[in-house]
C-alpha positions in Angstrom: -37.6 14.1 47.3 -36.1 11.4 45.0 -37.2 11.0 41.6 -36.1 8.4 39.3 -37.2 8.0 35.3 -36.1 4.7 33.4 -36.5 3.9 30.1 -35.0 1.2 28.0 -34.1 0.6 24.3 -33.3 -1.9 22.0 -32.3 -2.2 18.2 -34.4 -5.0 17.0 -35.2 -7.2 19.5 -33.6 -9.2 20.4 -30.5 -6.8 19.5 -28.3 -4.0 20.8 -29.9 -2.7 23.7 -29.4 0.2 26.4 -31.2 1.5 29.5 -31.2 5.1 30.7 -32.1 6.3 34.7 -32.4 10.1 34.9 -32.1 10.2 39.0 -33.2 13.6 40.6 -32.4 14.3 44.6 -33.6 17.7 46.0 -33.2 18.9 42.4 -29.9 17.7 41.6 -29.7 15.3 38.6 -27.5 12.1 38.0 -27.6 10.1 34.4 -26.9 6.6 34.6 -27.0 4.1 31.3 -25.9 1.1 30.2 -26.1 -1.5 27.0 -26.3 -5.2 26.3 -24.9 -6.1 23.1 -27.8 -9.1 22.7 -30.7 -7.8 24.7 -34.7 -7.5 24.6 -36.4 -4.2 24.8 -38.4 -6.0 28.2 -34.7 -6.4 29.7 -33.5 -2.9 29.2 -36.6 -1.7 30.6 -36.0 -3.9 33.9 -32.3 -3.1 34.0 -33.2 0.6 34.4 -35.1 -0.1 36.8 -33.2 -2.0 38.5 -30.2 0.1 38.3 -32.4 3.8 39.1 -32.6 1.5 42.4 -29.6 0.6 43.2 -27.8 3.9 42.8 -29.3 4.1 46.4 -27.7 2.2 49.0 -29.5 3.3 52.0 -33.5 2.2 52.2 -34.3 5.5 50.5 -38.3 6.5 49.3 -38.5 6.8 45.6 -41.1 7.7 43.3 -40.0 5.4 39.5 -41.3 6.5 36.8 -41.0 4.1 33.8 -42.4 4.3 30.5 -43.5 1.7 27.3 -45.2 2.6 24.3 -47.6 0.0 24.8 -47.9 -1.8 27.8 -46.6 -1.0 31.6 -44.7 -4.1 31.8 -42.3 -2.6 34.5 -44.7 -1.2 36.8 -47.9 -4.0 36.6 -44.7 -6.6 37.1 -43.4 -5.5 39.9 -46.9 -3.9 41.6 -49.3 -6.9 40.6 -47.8 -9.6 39.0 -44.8 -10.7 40.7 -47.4 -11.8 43.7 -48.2 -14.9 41.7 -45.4 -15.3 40.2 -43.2 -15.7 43.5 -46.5 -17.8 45.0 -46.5 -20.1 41.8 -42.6 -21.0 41.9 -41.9 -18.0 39.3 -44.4 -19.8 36.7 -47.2 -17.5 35.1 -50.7 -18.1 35.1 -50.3 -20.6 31.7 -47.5 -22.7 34.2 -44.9 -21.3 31.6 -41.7 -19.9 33.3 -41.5 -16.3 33.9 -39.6 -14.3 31.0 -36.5 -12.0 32.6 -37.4 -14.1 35.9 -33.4 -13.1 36.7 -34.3 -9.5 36.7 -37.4 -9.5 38.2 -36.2 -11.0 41.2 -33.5 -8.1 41.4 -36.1 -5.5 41.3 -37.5 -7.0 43.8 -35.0 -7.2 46.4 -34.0 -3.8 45.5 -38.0 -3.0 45.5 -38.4 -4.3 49.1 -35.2 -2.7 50.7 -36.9 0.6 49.3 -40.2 2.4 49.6 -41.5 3.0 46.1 -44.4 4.5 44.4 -44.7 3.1 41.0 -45.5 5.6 37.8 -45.9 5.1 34.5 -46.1 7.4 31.3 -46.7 6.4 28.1 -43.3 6.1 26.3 -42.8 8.7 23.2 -45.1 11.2 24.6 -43.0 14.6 25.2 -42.4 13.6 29.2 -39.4 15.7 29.3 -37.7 13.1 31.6 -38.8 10.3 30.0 -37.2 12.0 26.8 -33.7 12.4 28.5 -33.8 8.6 29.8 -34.7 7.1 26.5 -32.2 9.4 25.4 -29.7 8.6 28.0 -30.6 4.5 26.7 -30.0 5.2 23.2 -26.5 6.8 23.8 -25.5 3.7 25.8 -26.6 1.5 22.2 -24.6 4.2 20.0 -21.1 4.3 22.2 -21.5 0.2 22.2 -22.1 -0.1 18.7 -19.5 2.9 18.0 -16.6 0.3 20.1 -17.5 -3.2 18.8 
């Protein structure tokens, strides 16, 4: 079974971001993380994503677990909205251009080459993975910070 959790962070935002992907195969774990020195909280939280996916490069069937504290930006996006989005030429409803429209049409190729069941917990909560990727996020924005 493959398991990946995602969270993202950001200092301010927009400011110093980081993502975190805790990856689990057959019970073997993997950290990933990475920062943006200028970023939104929304793009951190697609870059995990984005990158838990990616660490795979055969069409592999995942179960992603992402997190907010309130909203399930990640997994609505890329279950329910992106539908419209693509069908309306990456507009929303309102005919306004899709925020992170870059990013969303990453996960998605990296969402169709894979099989995924979306999950979501509710960021902040005591999800002990969830804990270790926002962890994992916040590391990335302290070792950035720590360089510049």
């Amino acid at each position: 079974m493959i398991e990946v959790f995602t969270d993202g962070a950001c200092r301010g935002n927009p400011g110093p971001g980081g993502w975190g992907a805790l990856i689990r195969v057959d019970g073997e774990e993997r950290n990933l993380s990475g920062s943006a020195p200028d970023t939104t909280n929304n793009r951190m939280e697609l870059m995990a994503a984005i990158e838990g996916l990616a660490y795979f490069s055969q069409p592999s069937t995942i179960c992603l677990t992402t997190d907010s504290t309130d909203s399930q930006y990640v997994r609505q996006g890329i279950t329910q909205w992106i539908t419209g989005w693509k069908r309306n030429g990456w507009r929303t409803s309102n005919k306004q251009p899709v925020k992170n429209q870059d990013l969303w049409q990453q996960l998605d190729v990296l969402a169709e080459k894979h099989a995924v069941s979306w999950f979501w917990v509710k960021g902040h909560s005591g999800h002990v993975e969830n804990e270790r990727a926002d962890q994992l996020a916040n590391e990335a924005i302290d070792q950035m910070t720590a360089t510049s």
